[in-house]
Every structure is written in C-alpha cells, then in structure tokens.
C-alpha positions as CSV (number, residue, x, y, z in Angstrom):
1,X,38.0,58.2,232.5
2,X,35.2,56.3,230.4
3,X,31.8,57.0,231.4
4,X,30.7,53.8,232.4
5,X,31.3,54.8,236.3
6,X,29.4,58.4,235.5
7,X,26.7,56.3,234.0
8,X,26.6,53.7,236.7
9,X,26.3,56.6,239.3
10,X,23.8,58.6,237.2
11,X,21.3,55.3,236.8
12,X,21.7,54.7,240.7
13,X,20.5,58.1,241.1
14,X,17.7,57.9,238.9
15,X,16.4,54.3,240.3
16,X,16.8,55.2,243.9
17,X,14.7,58.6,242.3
18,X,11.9,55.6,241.2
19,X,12.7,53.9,244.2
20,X,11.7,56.9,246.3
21,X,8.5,57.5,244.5
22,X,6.9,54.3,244.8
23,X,7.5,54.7,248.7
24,X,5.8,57.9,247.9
25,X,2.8,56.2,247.3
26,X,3.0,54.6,250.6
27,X,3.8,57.8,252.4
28,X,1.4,59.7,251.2
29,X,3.5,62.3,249.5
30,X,0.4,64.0,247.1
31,X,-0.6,65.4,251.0
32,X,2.7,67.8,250.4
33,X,1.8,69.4,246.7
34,X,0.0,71.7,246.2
35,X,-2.8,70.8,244.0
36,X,-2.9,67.1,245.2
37,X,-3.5,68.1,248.6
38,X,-7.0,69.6,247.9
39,X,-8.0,67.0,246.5
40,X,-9.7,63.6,248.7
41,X,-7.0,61.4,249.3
42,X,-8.6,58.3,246.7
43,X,-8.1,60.9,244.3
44,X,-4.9,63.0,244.8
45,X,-3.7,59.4,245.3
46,X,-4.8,58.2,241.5
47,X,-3.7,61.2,240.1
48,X,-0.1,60.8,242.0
49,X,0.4,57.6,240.2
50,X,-1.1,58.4,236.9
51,X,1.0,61.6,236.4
52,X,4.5,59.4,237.2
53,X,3.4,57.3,233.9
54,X,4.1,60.0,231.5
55,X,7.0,61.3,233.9
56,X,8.9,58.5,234.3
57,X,8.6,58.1,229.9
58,X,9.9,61.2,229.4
59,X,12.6,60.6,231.8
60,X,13.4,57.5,230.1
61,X,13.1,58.5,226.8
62,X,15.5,61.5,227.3
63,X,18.3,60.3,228.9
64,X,18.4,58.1,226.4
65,X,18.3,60.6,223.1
66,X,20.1,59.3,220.1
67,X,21.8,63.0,220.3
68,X,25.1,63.2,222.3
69,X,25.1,66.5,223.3
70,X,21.1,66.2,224.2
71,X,21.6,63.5,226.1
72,X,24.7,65.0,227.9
73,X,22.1,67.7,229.0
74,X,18.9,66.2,230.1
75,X,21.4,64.3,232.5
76,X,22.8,67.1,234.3
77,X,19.6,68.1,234.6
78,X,18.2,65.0,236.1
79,X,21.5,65.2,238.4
80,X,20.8,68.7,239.6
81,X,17.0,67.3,240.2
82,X,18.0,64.7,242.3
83,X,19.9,67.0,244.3
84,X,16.7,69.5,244.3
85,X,14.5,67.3,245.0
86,X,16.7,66.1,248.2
87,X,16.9,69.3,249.3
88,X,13.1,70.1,249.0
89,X,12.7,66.9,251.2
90,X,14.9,68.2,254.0
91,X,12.8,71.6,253.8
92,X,9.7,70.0,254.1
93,X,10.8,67.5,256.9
94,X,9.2,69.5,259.7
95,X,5.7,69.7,257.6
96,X,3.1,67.3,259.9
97,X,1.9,66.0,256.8
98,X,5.6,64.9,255.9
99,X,6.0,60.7,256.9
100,X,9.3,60.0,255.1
101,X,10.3,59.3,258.7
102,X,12.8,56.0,257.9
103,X,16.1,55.1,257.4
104,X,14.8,53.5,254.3
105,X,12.5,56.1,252.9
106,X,15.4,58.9,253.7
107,X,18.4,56.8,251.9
108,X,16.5,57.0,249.0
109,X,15.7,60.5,248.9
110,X,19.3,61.6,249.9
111,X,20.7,58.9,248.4
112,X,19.6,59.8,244.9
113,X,21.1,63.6,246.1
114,X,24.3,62.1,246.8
115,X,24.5,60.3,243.6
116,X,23.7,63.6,241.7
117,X,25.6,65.5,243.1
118,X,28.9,62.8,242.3
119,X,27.4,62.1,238.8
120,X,27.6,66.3,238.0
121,X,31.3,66.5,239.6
122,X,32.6,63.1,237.7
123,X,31.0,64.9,234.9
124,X,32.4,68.5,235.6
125,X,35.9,66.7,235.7
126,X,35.1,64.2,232.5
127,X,34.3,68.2,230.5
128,X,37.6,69.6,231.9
129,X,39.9,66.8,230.6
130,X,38.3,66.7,227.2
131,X,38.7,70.7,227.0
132,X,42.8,69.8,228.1
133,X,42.2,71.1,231.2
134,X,44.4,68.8,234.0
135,X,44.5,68.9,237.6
136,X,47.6,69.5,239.6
C-alpha cells in the first residue's frame, strides 16, 4: 500500500486537531488547564492563542523533517496525540467549565481520535509488510 491514504488520514487528523483548537477559542477551553485557568479570562485567553503559534510551527515543521525515519516518528506521535487528546476530552466532559457541548465541536475532537487511531493501524500494517510480515 503507498502512503498517500496513511498520509491523507494522518493530515485529516491533524486539521480537524487545528480545526478543534480554534473552536477552542470559542469554547473557552484555557478555563480547563491548569495554569490558564488562574489567570483573568482576557488573559488566559491571549496566552491560549499565542502559545498555538509556536505549537502549531513545530507541528508543522516536524512532520515535515527532511529525515524519513524522523518524520515516520513525530507522526505516530502526533497520531497517538490525537487519540490522547480525545480521550482527555471525554474525561473532562462532565467538568462545568467544559462547553464542547456540539455535534460540531465533538466531531472534531473525536474525529481527529478516529483518524489517529486509523493512521497508527494503516501504519502498523504498512511496517509489517515491509518487515515481510503478511496477513492470512
């Protein structure tokens, strides 16, 4: 299998991941961490948006590393994050301070989850048949 459908599924994941943090900004989300939510809202709320700046770079810059193997990494890792970060959604559901309450807002938190967690098994299965290992 070529890796465009790994990489299509992996950059679905990450944008619905961007997607999700710009309705962050709507919900409130800097109420839920734990230094933000000290802080006055016009703050924690500046600081929120400033710290995804250097974030989303480093993201960026990354997954794109002219090293193969590097590159490989930093993916599965943003893949496992996705499907972290979903789960750390669902556990903070019942938090008062938690307003991802939407259809919308909740497709793409668990969306990007879904989409990890099908990039890292495409992935898995991508490793196994270049180490000659087929499925029967």
């Amino acid at each position: 299998m070529t890796s465009w459908p790994r990489t299509l599924i992996f950059y679905l994941g990450l944008s619905a991941l961007f997607t999700h943090e710009l309705d962050a900004v709507i919900h409130q989300e800097w109420r839920l961490l734990f230094h933000l939510r000290t802080l006055p809202d016009p703050t924690a709320g500046m600081v929120f948006v400033a710290l995804h700046l250097p974030l989303f770079f480093l993201i960026l810059a990354l997954v794109h590393h002219p090293g193969e193997r590097w590159r490989s990494n930093v993916r599965i890792l943003a893949a496992a994050f996705l499907i972290v970060h979903g789960l750390l959604h669902f556990r903070l559901s019942d938090d008062p301070a938690y307003l991802f309450a939407g259809w919308l807002s909740n497709l793409y938190i668990y969306g990007a989850a879904a989409c990890g967690a099908i990039f890292l098994i495409l992935e898995w299965r991508h490793r196994r048949s270049e180490d000659g290992v087929v499925d029967q």
